[in-house]
VONU-8512 format. One record per residue (C-alpha): x, y, z; residue number from 1. Coordinates in Angstrom, 2 decimals, padded with zeros to 5 digits, m for minus. Last residue first. Example, Ala and Ser with C-alpha at 12.3 -4.5 7.8 and 13.67 -1.06 7.14 Angstrom:
2
+---------+---------+---------+-----+
|      px |      py |      pz | seq |
+---------+---------+---------+-----+
|  013.67 | m001.06 |  007.14 |   2 |
|  012.30 | m004.50 |  007.80 |   1 |
+---------+---------+---------+-----+
% end
This chain:
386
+---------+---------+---------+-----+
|      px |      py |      pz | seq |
+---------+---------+---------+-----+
|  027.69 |  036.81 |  027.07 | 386 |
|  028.98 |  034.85 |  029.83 | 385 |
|  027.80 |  035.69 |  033.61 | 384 |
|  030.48 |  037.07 |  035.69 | 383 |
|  032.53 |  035.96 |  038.46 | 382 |
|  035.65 |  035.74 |  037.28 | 381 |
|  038.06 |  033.04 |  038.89 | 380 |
|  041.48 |  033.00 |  039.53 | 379 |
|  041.54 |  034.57 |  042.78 | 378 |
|  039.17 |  032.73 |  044.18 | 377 |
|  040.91 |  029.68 |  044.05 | 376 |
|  038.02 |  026.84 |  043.91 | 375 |
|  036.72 |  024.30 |  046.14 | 374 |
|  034.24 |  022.17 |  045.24 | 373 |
|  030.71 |  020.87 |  045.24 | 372 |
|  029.74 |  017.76 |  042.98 | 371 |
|  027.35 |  017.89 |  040.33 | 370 |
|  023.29 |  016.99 |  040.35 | 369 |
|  021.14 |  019.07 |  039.17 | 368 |
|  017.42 |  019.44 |  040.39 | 367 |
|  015.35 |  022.50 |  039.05 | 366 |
|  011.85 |  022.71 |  041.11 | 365 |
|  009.12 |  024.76 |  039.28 | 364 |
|  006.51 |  026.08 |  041.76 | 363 |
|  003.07 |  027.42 |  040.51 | 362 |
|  000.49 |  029.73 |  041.54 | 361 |
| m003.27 |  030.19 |  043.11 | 360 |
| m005.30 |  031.34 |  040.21 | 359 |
| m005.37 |  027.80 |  039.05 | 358 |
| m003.45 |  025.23 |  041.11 | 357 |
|  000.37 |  024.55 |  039.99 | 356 |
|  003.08 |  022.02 |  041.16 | 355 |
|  006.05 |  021.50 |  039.10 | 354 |
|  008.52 |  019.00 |  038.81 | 353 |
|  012.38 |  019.52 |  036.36 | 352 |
|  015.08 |  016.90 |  036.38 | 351 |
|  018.78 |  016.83 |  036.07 | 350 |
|  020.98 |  015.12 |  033.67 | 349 |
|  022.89 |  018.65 |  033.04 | 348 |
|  021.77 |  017.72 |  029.33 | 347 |
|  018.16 |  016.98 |  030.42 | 346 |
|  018.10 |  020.33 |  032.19 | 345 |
|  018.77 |  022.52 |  028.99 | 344 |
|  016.02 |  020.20 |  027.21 | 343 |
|  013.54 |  021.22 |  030.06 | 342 |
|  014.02 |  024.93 |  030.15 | 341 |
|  014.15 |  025.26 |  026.30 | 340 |
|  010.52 |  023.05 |  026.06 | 339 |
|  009.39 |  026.04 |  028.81 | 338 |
|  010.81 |  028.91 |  026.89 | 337 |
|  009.25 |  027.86 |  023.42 | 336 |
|  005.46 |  028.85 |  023.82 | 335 |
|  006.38 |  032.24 |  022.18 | 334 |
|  004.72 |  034.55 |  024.62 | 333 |
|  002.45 |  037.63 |  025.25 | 332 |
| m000.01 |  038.20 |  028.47 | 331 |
| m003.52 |  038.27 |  025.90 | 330 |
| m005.18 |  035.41 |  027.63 | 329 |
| m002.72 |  032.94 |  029.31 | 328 |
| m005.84 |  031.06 |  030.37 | 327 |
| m005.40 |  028.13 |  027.78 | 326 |
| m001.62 |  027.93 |  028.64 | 325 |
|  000.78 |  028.02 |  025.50 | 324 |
|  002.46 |  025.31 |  023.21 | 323 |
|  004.69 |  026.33 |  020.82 | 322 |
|  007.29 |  023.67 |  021.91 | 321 |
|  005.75 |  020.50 |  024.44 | 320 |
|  007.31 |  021.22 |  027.98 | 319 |
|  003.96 |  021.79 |  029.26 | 318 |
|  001.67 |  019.26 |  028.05 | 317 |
|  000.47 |  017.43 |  030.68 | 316 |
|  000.08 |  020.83 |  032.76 | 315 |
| m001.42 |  022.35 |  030.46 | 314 |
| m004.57 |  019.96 |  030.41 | 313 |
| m004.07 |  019.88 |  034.44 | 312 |
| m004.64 |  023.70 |  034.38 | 311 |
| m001.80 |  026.22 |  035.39 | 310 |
| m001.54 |  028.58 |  037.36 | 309 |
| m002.36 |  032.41 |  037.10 | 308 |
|  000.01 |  033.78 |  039.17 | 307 |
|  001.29 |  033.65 |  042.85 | 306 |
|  004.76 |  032.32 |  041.99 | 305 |
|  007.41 |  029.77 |  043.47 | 304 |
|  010.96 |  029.48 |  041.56 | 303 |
|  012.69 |  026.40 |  043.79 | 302 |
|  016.60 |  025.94 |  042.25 | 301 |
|  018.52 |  022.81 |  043.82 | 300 |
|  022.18 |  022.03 |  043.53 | 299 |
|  023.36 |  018.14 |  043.98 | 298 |
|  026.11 |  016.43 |  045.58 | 297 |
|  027.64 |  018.28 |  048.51 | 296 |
|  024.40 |  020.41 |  048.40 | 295 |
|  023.07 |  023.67 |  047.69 | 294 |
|  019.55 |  024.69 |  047.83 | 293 |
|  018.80 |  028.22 |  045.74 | 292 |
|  015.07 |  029.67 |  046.80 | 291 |
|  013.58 |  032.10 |  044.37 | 290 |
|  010.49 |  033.66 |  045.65 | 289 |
|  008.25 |  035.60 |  043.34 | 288 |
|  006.66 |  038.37 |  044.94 | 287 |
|  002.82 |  039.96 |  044.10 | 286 |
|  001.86 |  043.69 |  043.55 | 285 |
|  002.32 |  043.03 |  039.22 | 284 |
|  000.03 |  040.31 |  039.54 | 283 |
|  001.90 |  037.34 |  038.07 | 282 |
|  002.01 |  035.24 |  034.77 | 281 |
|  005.23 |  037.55 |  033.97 | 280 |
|  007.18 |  037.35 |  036.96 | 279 |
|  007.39 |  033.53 |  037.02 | 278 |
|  007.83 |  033.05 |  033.23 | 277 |
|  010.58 |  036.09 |  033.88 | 276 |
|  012.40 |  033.46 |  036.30 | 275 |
|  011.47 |  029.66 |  034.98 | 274 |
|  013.24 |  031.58 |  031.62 | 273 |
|  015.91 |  033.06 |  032.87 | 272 |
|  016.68 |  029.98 |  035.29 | 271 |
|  016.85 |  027.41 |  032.82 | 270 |
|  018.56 |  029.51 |  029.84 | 269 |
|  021.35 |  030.86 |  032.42 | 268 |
|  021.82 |  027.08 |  033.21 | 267 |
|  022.44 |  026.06 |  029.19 | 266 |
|  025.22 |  028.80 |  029.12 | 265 |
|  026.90 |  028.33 |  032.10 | 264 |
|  027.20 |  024.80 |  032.05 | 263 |
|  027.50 |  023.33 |  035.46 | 262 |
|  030.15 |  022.21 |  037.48 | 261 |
|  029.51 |  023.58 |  041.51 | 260 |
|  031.51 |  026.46 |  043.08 | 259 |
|  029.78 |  027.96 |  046.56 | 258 |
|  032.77 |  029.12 |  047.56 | 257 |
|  031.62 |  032.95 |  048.90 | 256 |
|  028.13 |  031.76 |  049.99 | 255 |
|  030.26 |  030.46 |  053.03 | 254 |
|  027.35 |  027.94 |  055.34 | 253 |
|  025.14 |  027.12 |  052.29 | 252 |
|  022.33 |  024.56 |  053.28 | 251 |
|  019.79 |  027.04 |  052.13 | 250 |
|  019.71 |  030.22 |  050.10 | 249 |
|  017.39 |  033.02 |  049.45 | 248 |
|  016.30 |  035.81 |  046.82 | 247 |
|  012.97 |  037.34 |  046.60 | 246 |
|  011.98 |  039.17 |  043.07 | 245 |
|  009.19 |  041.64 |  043.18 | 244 |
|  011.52 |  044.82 |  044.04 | 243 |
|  011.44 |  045.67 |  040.28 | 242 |
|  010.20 |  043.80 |  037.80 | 241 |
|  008.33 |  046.58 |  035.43 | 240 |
|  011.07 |  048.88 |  035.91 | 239 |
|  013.74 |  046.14 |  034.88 | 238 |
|  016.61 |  046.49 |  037.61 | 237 |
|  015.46 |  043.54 |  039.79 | 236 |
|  015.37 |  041.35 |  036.49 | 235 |
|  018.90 |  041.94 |  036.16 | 234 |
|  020.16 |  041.92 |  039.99 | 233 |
|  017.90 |  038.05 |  040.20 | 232 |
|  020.43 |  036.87 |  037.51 | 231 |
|  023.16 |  038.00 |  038.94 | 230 |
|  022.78 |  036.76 |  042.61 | 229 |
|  021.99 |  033.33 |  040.88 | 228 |
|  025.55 |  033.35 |  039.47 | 227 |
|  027.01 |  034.42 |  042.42 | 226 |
|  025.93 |  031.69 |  044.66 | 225 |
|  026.81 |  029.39 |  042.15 | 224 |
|  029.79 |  030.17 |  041.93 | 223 |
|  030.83 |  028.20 |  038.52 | 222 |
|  033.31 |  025.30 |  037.87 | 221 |
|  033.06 |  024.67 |  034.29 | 220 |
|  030.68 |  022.53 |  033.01 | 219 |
|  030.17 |  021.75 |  028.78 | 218 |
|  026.82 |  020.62 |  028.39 | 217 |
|  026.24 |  020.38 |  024.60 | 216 |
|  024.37 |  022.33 |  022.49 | 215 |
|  024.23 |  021.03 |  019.05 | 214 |
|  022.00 |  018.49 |  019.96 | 213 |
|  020.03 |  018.64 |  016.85 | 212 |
|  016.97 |  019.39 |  018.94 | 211 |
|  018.72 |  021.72 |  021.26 | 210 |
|  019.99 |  023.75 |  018.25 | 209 |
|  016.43 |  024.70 |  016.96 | 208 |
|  015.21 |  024.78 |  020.48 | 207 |
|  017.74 |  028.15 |  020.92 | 206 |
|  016.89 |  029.06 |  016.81 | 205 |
|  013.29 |  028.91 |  017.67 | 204 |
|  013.48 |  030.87 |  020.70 | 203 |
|  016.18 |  033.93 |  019.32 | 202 |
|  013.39 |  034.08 |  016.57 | 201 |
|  010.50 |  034.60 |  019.24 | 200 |
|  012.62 |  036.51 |  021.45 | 199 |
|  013.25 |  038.96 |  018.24 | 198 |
|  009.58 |  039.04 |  016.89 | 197 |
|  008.22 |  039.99 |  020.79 | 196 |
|  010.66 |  042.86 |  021.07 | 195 |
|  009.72 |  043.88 |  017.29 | 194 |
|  006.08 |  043.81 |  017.98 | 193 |
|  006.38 |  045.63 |  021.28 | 192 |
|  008.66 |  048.56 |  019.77 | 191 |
|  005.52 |  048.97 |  017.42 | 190 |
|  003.01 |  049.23 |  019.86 | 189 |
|  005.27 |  051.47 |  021.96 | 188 |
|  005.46 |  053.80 |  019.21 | 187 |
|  001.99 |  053.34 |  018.19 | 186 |
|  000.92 |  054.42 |  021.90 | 185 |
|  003.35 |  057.70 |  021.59 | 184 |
|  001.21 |  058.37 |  018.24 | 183 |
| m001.86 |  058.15 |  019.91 | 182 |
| m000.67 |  060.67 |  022.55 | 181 |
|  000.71 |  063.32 |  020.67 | 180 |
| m003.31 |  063.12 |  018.81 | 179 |
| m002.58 |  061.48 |  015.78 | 178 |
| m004.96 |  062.02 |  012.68 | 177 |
| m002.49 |  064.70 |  011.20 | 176 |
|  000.40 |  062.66 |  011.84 | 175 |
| m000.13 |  059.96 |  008.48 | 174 |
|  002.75 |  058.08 |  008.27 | 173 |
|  002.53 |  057.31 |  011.78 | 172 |
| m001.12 |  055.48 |  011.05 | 171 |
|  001.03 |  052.86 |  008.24 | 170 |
|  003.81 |  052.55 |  010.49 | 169 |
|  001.50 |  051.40 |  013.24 | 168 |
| m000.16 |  049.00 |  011.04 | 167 |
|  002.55 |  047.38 |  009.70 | 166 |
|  004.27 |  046.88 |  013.11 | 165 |
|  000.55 |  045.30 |  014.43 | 164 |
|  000.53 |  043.23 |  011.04 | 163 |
|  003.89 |  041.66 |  011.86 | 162 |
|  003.37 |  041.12 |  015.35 | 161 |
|  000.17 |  039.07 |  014.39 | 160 |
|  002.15 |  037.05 |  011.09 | 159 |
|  004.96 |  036.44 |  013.11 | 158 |
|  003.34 |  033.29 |  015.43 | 157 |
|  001.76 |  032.09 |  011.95 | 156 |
|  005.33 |  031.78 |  010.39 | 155 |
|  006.62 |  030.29 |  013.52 | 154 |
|  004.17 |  027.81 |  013.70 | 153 |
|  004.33 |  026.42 |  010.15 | 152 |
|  008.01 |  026.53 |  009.83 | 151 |
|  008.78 |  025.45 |  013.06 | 150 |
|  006.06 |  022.20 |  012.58 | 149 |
|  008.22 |  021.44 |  009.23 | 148 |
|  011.33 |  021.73 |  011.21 | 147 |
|  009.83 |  019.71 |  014.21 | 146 |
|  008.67 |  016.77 |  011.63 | 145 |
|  011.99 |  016.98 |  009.66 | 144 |
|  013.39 |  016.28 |  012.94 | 143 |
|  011.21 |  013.50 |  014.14 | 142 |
|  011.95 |  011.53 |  010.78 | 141 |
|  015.50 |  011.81 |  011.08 | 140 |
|  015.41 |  010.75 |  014.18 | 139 |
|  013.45 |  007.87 |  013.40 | 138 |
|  015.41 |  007.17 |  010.31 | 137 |
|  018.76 |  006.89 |  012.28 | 136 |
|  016.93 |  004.60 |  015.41 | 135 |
|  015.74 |  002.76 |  012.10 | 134 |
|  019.36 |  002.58 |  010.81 | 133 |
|  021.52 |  001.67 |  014.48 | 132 |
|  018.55 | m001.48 |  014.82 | 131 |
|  019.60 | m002.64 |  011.56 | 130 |
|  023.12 | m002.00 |  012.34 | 129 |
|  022.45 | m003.95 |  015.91 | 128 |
|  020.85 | m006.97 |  013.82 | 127 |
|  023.47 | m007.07 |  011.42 | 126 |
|  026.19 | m007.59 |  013.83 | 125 |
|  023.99 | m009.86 |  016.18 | 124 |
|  023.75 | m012.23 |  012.70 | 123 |
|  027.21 | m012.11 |  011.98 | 122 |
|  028.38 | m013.11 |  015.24 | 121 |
|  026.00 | m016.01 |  015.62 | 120 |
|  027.39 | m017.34 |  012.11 | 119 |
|  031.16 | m016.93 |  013.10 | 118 |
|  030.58 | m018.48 |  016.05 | 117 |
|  028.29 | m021.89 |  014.63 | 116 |
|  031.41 | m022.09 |  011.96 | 115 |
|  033.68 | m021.97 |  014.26 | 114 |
|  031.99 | m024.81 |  016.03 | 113 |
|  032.01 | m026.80 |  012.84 | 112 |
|  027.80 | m028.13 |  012.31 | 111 |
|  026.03 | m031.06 |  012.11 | 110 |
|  024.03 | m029.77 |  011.06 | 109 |
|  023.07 | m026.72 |  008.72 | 108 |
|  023.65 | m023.48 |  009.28 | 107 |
|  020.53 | m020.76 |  008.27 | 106 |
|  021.58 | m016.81 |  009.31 | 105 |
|  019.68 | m013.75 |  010.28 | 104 |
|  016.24 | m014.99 |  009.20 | 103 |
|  013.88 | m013.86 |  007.37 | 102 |
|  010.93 | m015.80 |  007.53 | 101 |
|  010.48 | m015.95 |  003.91 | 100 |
|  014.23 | m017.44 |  003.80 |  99 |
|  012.54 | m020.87 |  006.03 |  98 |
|  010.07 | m021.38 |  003.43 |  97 |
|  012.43 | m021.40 |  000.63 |  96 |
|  014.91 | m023.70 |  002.54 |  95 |
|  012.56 | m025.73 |  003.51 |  94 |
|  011.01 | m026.27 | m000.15 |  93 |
|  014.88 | m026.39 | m001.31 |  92 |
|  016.27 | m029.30 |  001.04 |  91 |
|  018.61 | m028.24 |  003.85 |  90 |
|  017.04 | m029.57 |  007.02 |  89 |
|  019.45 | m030.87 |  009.27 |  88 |
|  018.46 | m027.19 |  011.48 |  87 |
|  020.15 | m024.30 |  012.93 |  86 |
|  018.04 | m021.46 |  011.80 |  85 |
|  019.40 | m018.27 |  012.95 |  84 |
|  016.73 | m015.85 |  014.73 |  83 |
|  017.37 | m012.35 |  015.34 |  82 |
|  015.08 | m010.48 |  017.84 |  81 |
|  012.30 | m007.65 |  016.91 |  80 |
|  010.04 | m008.92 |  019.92 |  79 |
|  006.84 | m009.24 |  018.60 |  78 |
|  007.71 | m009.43 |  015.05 |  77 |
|  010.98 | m011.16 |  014.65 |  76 |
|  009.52 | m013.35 |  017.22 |  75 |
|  006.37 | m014.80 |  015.48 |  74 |
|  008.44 | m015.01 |  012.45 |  73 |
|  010.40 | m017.24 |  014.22 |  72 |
|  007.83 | m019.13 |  015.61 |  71 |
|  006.20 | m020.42 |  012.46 |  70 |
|  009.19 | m021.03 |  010.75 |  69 |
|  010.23 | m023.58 |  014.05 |  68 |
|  007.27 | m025.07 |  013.09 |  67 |
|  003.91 | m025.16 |  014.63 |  66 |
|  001.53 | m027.77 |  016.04 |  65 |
|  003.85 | m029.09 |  018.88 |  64 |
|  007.31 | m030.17 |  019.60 |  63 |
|  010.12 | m029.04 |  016.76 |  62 |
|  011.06 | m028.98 |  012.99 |  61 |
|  013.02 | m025.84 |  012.06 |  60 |
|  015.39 | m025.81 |  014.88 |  59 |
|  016.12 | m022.34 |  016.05 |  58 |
|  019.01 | m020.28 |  017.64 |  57 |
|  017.55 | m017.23 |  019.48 |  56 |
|  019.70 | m014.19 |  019.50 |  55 |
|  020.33 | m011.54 |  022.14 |  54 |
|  017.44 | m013.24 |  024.68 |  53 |
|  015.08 | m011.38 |  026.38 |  52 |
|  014.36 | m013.86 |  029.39 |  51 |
|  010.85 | m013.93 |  030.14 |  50 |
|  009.51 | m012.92 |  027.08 |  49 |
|  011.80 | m014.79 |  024.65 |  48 |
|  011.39 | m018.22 |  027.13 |  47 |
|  007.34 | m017.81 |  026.68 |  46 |
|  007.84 | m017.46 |  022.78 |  45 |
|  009.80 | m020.65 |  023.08 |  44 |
|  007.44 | m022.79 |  025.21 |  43 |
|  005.07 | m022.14 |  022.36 |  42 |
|  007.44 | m023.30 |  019.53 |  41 |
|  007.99 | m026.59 |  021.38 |  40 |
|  011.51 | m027.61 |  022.51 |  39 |
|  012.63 | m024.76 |  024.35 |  38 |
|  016.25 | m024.21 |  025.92 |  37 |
|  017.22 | m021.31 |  028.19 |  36 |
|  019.44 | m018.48 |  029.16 |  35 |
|  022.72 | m019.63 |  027.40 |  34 |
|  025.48 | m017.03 |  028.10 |  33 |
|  027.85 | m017.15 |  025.17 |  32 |
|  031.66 | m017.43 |  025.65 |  31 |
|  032.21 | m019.62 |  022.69 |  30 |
|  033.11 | m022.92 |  025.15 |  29 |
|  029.45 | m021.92 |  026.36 |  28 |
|  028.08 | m021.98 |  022.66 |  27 |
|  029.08 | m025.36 |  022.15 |  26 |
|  028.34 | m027.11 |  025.20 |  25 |
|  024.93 | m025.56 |  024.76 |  24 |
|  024.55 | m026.92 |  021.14 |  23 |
|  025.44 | m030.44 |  022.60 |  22 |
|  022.90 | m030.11 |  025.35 |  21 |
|  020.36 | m028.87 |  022.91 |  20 |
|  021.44 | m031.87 |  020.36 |  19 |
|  020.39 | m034.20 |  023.77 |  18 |
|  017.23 | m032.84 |  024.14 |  17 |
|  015.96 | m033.17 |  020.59 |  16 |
|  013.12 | m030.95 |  019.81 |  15 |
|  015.06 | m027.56 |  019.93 |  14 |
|  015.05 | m024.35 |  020.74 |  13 |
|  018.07 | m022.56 |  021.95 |  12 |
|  017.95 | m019.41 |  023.70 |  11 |
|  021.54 | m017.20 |  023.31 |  10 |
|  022.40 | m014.10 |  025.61 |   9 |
|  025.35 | m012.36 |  024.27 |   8 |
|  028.53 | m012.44 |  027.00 |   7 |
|  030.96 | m009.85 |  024.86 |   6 |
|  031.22 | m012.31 |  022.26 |   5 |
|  034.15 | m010.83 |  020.80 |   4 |
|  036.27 | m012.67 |  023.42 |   3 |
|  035.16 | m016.07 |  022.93 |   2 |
|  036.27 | m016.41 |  019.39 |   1 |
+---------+---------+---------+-----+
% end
């Protein structure tokens, strides 16, 4: 019996001191740590805050002004614990007051010690499946509430784009009224719209699959050093980001085996996104500086801009999907990049700070940890995944 126990916490209230002790013996030779005994229903709700008991075995009758009913209920509802009734009470009124209370198990004494095991393990088994359901329905509950919020949001966020491409089409069927140039500014307008429709979709579908965790962090050995270089080579070769993007490392002696175990996939979401977020909310005659810090034990990516910054109100909710800055004006966006950012760290087990002032700029500090290692050159590609 002991060893299914795995060392539960019991706190025993009862009136009678020496039935405690005897209870005690009990559960001890069952393997059960016992972290207290009450004998008044008041000292008991003290004992269930202080030591956060696995169970609470309870006497019906005890100390005081209220029963051991009384203080059961009292605990299944502050502190959502199982109580078993272990009481020489077995008479119907009792036993109907005592079932209102619901309990997670009623023995009678005296009592078989098997029988007192048997009953404590039932009760913590049904307790942790309750407790496995409403964790169930909660999730549940928060992903029908993100798909319906999707839904909503992502059908207003295409509506605008939508309406521009519609509107475009509609003035390019018509050339006579378009000077050469017009119609090369509907062109663009157009290509916009559908740029801005695809990230958007390629967004929602990204958070889509973080939220039902069906991204998961699989590491490989990466050069890190490489990696980064990549990144910052493909945003350097955009017209509009060119030459804006600074590049260092620290704490790296042979940039050449800089191999750490991260997920490819899930990192290249981080740093895209902190990177082009960084560019974007800039002035176009500014430099972002990306700083890479690499560790025995931990890799480090600093992104530090001179843009628009954000306010405090932003600030608190800046990870939170759809939402945008309030002085973001008409620079365009999904709202999704940032929630991507911080769900792709959570899996590495990082963390993500930031420090922003208005119209000054804003750092974003990426901390992984993972282990440095060495890793035969020769048999590694170093390329960024498709």
């Amino acid at each position: 019996m002991a060893s299914t126990t795995s060392n539960s916490s019991i706190l025993i209230v009862e009136d009678e001191w020496v039935i405690a002790l005897d209870i005690k013996r009990h559960l001890n030779k069952l393997g059960y740590n016992v972290v207290g005994t009450a004998n008044s229903a008041e000292k008991a709700l003290d004992l269930v805050g202080k030591t956060k008991p696995d169970l609470v075995l309870m006497d019906i009758y005890l100390q005081g002004d209220q029963t051991g009913i009384a203080a059961a209920e009292k605990i299944l509802q502050q502190f959502n614990l199982p109580v078993v009734f272990l009481t020489a009470h077995a008479d119907e009124s009792t036993l109907v007051e005592a079932i209102a209370a619901h309990p997670y198990g009623y023995i009678v004494k005296p009592f078989e010690e098997q029988d007192l095991g048997i009953a404590i393990q039932v009760a913590l088994a049904n307790h942790r499946a309750e407790q496995a359901i409403q964790q169930a329905l909660e999730k549940e509950k928060q992903l029908n509430e993100l798909k319906s919020q999707f839904i909503s949001i992502v059908s207003h966020e295409f509506r605008n784009p939508l309406s521009s491409l519609l509107m475009s089409l509609e003035l390019l069927e018509q050339p006579d009224l378009l000077t050469p140039e017009k119609r090369r500014l509907h062109i663009e307008r157009g290509k916009a719209a559908i740029k801005h429709m695809a990230q958007l979709m390629t967004d929602v579908l990204v958070v889509g699959q973080l939220e039902q965790e069906q991204f998961q962090c699989q590491p490989i050995p990466i050069n890190i050093y490489y990696f980064c270089s990549s990144l910052v080579e493909d945003l350097q070769s955009r017209p509009q980001t060119a030459n804006r993007l600074g590049f260092t490392v620290a704490e790296c002696d042979n940039t050449g085996h800089l191999f750490y175990h991260l997920d490819s996939q899930l990192l290249e979401h981080i740093l895209s996104n902190l990177l082009e977020n960084a560019l974007k909310y800039s002035p176009e005659d500014s430099t972002v500086t990306f700083r890479l810090r690499c560790e025995p034990d931990y890799v480090e990516f600093q992104i530090t801009d001179q843009g628009i910054g954000l306010t405090p109100q932003d600030l608190a909710k800046l990870f939170t999907p759809f939402h945008r800055g309030i002085n973001v004006g008409k620079i365009p966006g999904t709202g999704l990049g940032l929630s991507i950012v911080k769900k792709c760290v959570d899996a590495h087990g990082g963390k993500i700070t930031v420090e922003s002032e208005v119209n000054v700029g804003s750092q974003f500090i990426v901390t992984i940890p993972c282990q440095r290692e060495e890793v035969n050159i020769q048999n590694y590609l170093f390329s960024i995944p498709n």
